[in-house]
Structures are given as structure tokens and as C-alpha cells.
C-alpha positions in Angstrom: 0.0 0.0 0.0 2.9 2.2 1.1 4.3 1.7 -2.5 0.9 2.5 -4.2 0.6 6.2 -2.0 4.2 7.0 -3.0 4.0 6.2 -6.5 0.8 8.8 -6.6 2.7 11.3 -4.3 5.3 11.2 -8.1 2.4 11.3 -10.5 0.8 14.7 -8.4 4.6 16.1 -8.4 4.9 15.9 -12.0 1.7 17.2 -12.7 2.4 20.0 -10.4 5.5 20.4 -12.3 3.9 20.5 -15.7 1.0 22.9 -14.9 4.1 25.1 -13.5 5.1 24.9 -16.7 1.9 26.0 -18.4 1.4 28.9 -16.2 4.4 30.4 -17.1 4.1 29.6 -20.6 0.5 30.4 -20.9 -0.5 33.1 -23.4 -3.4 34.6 -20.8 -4.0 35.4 -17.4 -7.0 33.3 -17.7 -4.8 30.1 -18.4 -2.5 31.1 -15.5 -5.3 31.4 -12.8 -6.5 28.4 -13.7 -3.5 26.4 -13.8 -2.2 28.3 -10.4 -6.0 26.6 -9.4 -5.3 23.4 -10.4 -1.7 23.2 -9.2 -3.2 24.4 -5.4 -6.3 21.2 -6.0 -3.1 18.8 -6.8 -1.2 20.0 -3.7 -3.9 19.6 -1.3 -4.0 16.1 -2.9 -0.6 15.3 -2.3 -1.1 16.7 1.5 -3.9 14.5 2.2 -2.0 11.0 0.2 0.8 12.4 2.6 -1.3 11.9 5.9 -2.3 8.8 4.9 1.2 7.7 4.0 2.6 8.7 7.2 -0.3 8.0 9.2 -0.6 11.9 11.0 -4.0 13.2 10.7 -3.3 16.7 11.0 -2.0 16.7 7.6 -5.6 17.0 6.7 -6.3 20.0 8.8 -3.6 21.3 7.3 -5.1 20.7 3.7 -8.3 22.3 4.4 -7.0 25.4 5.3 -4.5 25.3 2.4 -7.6 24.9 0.4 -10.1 27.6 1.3 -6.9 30.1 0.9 -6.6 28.8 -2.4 -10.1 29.4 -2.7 -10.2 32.9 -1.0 -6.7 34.0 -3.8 -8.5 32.4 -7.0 -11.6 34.9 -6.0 -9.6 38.0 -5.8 -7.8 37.4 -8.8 -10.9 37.0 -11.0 -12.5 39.8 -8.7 -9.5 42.3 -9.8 -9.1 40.5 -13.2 -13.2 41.1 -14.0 -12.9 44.7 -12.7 -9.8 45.8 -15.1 -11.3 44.1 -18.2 -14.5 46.2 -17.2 -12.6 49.3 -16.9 -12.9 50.0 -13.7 -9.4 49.6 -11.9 -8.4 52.4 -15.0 -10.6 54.7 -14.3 -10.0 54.6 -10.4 -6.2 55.2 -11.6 -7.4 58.3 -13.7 -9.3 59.7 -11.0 -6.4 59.8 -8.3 -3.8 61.5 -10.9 -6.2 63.9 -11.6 -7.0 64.7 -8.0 -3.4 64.7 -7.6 -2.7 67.3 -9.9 
């Protein structure tokens, strides 16, 4: 069993690895949020095969608060991403160098 939990502990690594990769490389910051999503879903993954392989259960505490931070930063990027497609995060930028000068 031990063997089986390490061999998936690899297979999450690399796919960490290769969605590191694809962020970087991505052409959009669309491709790069959700990759930075699914490389956060594959390490709480890896944190809760990790409890199980060394038999410590607050690994999975751990993974749940690792989770809903990942949740909280993937809400505020599309929160400021939405609000500077819209226009909005410009014009707030206009508006203080204007009262500026």
C-alpha cells in the first residue's frame, strides 16, 4: 500500500511540475489562474496522500485550510481581473492623478 501512496505522491509532483510549466508559458492570465487553481487542488491532494502515508491526521487539517486560501486568492484574482477588463481599476487610476494634480 505504502508503495501505491508513494507512486501517486510522483504522478501529483509531476503534474504540479507541468501545470508550473503551463502557467508560465500560458498566453493569458486566464490560463494562468486556472492552472495556479489546479496546481493548489493537486497539492492539497498530495497533502492529504501524505497523511495517509505517514499516518498523521493533522496533515488534513492542514489541507483544508491550504484549500479555502486557495479558494479565498483564486476569488480575488478574478474579482480584480473582471474589474480591469470592465474598466474600472483604470478609471480609479485616472481619477487619483487627476486629484493629484
Amino acid at each position: 500500500m505504502k508503495n501505491i501512496l508513494f507512486g501517486c505522491m510522483i504522478f501529483l509532483s509531476v503534474l504540479m511540475f507541468l501545470c508550473l510549466y503551463k502557467a508560465l508559458k500560458g498566453p493569458r492570465y486566464t490560463d494562468r489562474m486556472i492552472c495556479i487553481n489546479v496546481i493548489a487542488t493537486l497539492a492539497v491532494s498530495f497533502i492529504c496522500i501524505l497523511s495517509v502515508y505517514l499516518e498523521e491526521s493533522f496533515l488534513v487539517d492542514i489541507a483544508l485550510v491550504y484549500s479555502m486560501l486557495s479558494f479565498l486568492a483564486v476569488v480575488v484574482l478574478c474579482r480584480i481581473v473582471t474589474l480591469y477588463h470592465q474598466g474600472w481599476l483604470l478609471y480609479k487610476e485616472r481619477r487619483e492623478e487627476e486629484k493629484r494634480d
